[in-house]
C-alpha distance (Angstrom), angle and dihedral (degrees) to the residues before:
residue distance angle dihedral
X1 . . .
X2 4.09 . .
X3 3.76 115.2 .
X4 3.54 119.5 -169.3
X5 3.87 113.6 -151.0
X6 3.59 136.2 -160.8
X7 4.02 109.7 -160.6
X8 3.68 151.3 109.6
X9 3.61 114.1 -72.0
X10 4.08 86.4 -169.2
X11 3.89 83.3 70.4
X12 3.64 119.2 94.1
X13 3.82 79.5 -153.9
X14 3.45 97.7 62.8
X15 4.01 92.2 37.3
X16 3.74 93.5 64.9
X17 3.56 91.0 40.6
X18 3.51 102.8 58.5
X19 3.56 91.3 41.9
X20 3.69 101.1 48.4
X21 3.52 82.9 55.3
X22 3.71 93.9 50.4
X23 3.85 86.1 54.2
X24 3.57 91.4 53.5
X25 3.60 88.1 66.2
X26 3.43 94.7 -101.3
X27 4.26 128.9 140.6
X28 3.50 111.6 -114.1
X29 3.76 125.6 -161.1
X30 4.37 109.4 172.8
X31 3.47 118.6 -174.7
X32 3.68 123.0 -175.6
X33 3.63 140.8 -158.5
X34 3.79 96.8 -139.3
X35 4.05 133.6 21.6
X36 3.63 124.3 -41.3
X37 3.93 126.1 -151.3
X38 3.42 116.1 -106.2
X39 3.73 118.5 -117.4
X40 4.05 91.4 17.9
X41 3.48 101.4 122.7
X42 4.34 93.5 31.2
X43 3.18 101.8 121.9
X44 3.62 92.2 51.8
X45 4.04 116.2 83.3
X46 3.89 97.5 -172.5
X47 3.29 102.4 54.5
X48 3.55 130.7 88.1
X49 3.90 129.5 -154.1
X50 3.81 130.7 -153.0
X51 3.80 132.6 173.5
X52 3.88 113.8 -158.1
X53 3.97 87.4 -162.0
X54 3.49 109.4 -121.8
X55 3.75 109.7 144.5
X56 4.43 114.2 -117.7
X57 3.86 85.8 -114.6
X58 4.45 94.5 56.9
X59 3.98 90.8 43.8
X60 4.47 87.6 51.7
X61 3.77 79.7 50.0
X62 3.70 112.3 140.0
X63 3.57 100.5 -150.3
X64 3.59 108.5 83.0
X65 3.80 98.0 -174.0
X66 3.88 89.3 56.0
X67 3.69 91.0 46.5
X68 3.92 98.4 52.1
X69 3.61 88.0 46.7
X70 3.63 91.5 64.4
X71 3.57 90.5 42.2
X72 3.65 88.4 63.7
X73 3.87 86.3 62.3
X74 3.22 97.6 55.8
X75 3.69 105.0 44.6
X76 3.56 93.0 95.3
X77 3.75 91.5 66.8
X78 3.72 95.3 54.3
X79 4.36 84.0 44.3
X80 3.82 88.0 53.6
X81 4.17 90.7 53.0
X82 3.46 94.4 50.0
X83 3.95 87.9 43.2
X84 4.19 87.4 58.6
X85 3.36 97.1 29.4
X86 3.64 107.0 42.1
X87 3.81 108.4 -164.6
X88 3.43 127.9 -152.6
X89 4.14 90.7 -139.8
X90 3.36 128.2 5.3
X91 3.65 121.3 -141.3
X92 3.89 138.6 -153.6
X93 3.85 123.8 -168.1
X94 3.71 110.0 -173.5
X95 4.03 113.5 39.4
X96 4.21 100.3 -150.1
X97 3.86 92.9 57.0
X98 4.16 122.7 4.7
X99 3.84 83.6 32.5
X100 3.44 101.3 48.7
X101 4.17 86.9 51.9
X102 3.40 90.3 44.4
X103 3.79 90.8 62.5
X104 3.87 91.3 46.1
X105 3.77 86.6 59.6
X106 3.80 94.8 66.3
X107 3.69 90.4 -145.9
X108 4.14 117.7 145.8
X109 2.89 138.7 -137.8
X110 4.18 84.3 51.3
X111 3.67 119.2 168.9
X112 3.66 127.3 -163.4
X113 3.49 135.2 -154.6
X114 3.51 121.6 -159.0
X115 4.09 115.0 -155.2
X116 3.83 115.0 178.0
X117 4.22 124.1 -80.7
X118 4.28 91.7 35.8
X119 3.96 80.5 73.6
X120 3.90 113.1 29.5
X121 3.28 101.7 31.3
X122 4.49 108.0 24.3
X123 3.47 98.5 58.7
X124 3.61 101.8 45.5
X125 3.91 90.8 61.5
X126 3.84 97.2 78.2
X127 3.48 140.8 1.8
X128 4.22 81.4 -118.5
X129 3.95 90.3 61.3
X130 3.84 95.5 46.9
X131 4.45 83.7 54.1
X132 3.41 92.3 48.8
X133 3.39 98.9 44.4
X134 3.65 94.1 46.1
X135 4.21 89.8 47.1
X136 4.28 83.6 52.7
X137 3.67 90.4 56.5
X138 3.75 97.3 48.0
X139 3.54 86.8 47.3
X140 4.26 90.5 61.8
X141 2.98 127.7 103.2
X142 3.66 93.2 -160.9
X143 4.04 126.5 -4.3
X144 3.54 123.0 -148.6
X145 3.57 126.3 -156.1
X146 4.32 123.6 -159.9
X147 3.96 86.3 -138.0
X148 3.33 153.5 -7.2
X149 3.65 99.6 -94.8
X150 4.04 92.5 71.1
X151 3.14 100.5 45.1
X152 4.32 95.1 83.1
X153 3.83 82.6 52.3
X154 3.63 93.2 47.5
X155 3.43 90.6 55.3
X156 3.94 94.6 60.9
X157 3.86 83.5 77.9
X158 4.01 98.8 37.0
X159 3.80 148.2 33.2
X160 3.67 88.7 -158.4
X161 3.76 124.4 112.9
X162 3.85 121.8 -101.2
X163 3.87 124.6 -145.6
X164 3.64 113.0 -148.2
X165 4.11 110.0 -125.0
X166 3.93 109.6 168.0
X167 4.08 121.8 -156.7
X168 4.09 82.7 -116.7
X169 3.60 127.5 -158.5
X170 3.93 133.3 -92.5
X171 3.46 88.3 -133.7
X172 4.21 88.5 178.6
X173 3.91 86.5 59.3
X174 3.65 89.2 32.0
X175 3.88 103.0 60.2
X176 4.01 137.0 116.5
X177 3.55 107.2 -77.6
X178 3.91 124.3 -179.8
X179 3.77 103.9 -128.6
X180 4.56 96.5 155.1
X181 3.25 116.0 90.3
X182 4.00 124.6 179.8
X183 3.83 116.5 -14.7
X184 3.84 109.3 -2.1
X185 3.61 133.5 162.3
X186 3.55 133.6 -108.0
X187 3.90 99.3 -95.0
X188 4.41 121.1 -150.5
X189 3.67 108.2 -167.2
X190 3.78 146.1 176.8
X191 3.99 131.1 -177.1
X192 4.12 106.2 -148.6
X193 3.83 143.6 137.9
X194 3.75 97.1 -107.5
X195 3.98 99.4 -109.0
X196 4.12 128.9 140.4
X197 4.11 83.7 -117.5
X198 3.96 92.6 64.0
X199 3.96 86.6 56.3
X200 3.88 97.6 -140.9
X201 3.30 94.4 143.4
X202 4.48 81.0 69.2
X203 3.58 82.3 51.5
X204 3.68 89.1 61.1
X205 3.75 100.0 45.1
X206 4.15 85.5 50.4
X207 3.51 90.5 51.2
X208 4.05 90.0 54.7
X209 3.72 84.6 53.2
X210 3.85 93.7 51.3
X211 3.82 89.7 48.5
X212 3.70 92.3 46.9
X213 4.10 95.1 55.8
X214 3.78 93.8 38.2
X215 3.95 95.8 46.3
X216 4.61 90.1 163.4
X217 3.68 92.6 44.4
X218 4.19 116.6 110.1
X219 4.07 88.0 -145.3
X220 3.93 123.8 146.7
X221 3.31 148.5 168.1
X222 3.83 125.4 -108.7
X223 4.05 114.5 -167.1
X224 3.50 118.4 -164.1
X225 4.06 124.0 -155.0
X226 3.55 142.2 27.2
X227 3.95 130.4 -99.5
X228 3.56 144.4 135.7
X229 3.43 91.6 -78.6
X230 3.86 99.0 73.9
X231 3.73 106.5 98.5
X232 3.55 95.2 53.3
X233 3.34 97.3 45.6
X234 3.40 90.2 57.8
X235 3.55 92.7 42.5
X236 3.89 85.7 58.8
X237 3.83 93.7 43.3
X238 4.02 81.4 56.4
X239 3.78 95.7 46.3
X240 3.58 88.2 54.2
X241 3.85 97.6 53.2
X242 4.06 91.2 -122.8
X243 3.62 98.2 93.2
X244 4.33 90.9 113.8
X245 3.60 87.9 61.1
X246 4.16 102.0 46.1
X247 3.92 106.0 79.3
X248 3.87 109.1 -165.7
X249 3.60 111.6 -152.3
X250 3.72 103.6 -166.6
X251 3.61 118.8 -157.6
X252 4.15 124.5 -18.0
X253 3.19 141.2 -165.9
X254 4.27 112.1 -94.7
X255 3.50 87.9 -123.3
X256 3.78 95.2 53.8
X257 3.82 91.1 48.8
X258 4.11 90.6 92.3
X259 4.14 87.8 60.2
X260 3.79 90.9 56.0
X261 3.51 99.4 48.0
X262 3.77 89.4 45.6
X263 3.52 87.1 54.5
X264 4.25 88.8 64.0
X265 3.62 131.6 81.9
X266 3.92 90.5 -169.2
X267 3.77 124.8 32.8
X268 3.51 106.0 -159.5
X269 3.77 132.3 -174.0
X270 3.96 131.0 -179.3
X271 3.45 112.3 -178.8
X272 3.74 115.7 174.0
X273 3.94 93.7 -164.4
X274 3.72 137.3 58.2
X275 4.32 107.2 -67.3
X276 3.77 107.6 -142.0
X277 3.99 89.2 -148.8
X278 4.10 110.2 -35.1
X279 3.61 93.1 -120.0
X280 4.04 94.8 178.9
X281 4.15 83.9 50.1
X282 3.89 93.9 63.8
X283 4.17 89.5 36.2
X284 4.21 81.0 59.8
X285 3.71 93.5 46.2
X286 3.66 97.9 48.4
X287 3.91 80.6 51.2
X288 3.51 82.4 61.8
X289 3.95 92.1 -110.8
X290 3.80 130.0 150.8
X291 3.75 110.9 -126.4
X292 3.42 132.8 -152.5
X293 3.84 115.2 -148.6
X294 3.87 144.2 -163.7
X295 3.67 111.0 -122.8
X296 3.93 88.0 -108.7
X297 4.31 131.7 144.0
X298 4.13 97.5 -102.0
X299 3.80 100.7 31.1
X300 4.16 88.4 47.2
X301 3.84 80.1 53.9
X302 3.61 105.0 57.1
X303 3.71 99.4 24.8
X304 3.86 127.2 77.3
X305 3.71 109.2 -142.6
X306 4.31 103.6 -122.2
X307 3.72 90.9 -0.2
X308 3.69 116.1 63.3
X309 3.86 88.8 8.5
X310 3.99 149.8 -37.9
X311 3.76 123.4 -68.1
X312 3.50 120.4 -150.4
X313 3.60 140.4 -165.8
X314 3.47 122.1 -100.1
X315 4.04 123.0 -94.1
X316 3.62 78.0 -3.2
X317 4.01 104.8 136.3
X318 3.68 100.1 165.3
X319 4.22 91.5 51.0
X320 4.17 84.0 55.9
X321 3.21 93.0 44.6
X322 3.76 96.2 51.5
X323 3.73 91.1 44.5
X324 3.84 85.9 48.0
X325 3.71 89.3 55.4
X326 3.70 90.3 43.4
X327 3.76 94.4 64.2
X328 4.14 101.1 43.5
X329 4.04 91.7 59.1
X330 3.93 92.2 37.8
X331 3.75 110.6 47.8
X332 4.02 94.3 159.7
X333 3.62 82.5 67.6
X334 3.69 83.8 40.2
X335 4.20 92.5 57.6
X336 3.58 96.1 34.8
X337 3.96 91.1 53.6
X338 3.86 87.6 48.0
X339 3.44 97.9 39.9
X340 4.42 86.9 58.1
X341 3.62 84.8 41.8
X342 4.06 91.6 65.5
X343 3.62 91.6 42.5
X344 3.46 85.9 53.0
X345 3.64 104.2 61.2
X346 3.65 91.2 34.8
X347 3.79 88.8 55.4
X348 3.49 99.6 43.4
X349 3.67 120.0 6.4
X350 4.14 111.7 36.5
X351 3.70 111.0 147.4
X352 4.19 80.1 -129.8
X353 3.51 87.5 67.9
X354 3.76 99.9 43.2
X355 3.92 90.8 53.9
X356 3.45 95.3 58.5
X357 3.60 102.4 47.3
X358 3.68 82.7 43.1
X359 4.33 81.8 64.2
X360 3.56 100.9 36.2
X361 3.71 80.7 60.9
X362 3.37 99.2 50.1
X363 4.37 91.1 42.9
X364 3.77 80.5 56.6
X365 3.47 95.5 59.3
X366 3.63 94.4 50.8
X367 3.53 97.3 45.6
């Protein structure tokens, strides 16, 4: 089988996609709007890499009329690869950009996977977004949605069916791993693109309020990833006289992701927007990890309220903090949590299983 995708090679997403796929036995041609790492795909013979040379900055651009024009022009590179390569099934991931060229291509069968922002947030920023995202979904020949929760707001744009394909978890990368040795402290954590909507800056003002009733514990607070949002973060952490126990990580490596999460007691994430899935929440659970939650669509999704993990209110710093609390002075409820959490995620959302519905789909299609 040869599958042609159109995708973000900067995405860890779209990384262990393609080469899951490639280890499936599968032909794998990626082409790419911006730049793509050199050597990323090496030790992979079947698949194929091509940058259509737009710089990172042009494809953020936040004129969408400017960007589709240049899309235009550079359609004819994308109908030249499928004119060499001929794929069996071409395949978008990311409706508001690699989707929308996709669908300019004319090519069939075309597959499109829907992640998150490209459908609540793209279409609702002009009448010309919602048209051209309803004119991509016609154009599918099957649309795939990362979870349940999008699929009412996908929907809005189709009558079309939607197949449910989740990111899924490595849970053999992804599994408890003692990384403490000696005397440690009791570690609160969180994996997320530094961003207002991922509400770490509540995770901060809960963690004041954990330090404040448990003034002789060693506790702190390890943030993982890098965004915009750093400096005032920090500049909260500061105003709050807690700043010497916050560690911000800034960005890792994916494959050092596991060790940080390891490193927590609590995984903790307050979103104060809609989650597409909560990928980093499942990632803690099949670490075996107790997670606290915002009471958000995505997170309520995948996490069972006092089973797998504690669902919170939204906005609602006192209620985290509480359930923060809650966890360091009870850690059977701690285990047990994180213990359900790994079944969980094996159960339901292994990467294993995600890749092979992924290809039943696409042996569908062909048949």
């Amino acid at each position: 089988m040869k599958v042609l995708i159109l995708g973000n090679p900067e995405s860890s997403h779209t990384v262990k996609w393609v080469k899951a796929l490639a280890g499936k036995g599968v032909q794998v041609y990626l082409l790419s709007l911006n730049r793509v790492a050199d050597n990323l795909f090496a030790d992979h013979p079947n698949i194929e890499v091509q940058s259509l040379g737009l710089s990172n900055r042009f494809v953020m651009h936040k004129n969408p009329r400017c960007v589709k024009v240049v899309y235009l022009g550079i359609l004819p590179k994308i109908k030249k690869v499928i004119k060499t390569f001929q794929p069996d099934i071409l395949h978008s991931h990311y409706i508001s950009s690699y989707g929308i060229l996709g669908a300019l291509t004319g090519f069939h069968p075309y597959v499109i996977s829907v992640w998150g922002s490209d459908i609540y947030r793209f279409p609702h920023r002009s009448w010309v977004n919602k048209l051209l995202i309803k004119h991509t979904l016609k154009q599918a020949d099957a649309i795939l949605s990362t979870s349940n929760n999008m699929v009412s707001q996908i929907k809005r744009f189709t009558t079309k069916p939607v197949k449910i394909t989740p990111f899924g978890i490595d849970t053999e990368s992804f599994r408890p791993v003692s990384v403490k040795t000696g005397e440690n402290p009791f570690v609160i954590g969180t994996v997320k693109h530094l961003k207002k909507i991922y509400g770490i800056d509540l995770l901060i003002k809960a963690f004041k309020r954990i330090m404040d009733w448990n003034p002789g514990l060693n506790v702190r607070l390890l943030i993982v990833g890098e965004g915009r949002e750093r400096k005032n973060l920090e500049n909260l952490a500061n105003e709050l006289h807690i700043s010497y126990n916050v560690d911000f990580a800034g960005n890792v490596e994916p494959n050092e992701v596991p060790y940080y999460i390891n490193r927590m007691d609590v995984f903790v994430a307050l979103s104060v927007c809609k989650e597409s899935f909560g990928v980093s929440v499942l990632e803690a659970g099949a670490c075996k990890k107790p997670v606290v939650v915002s009471n958000v669509s995505g997170f309520t999704e995948i996490v069972k309220d006092n089973y797998t993990g504690i669902v919170v209110p939204l906005n609602d710093v006192t209620k985290a903090a509480e359930n923060i609390h809650r966890l360091i002075h009870d850690s059977r409820l701690r285990n047990q949590l994180g213990k359900n959490a790994r079944n969980h995620v094996e159960q339901h959302y292994s990467f294993l299983n995600s890749i092979n519905s992924m290809l039943r789909i696409y042996n569908q299609m062909l048949e």
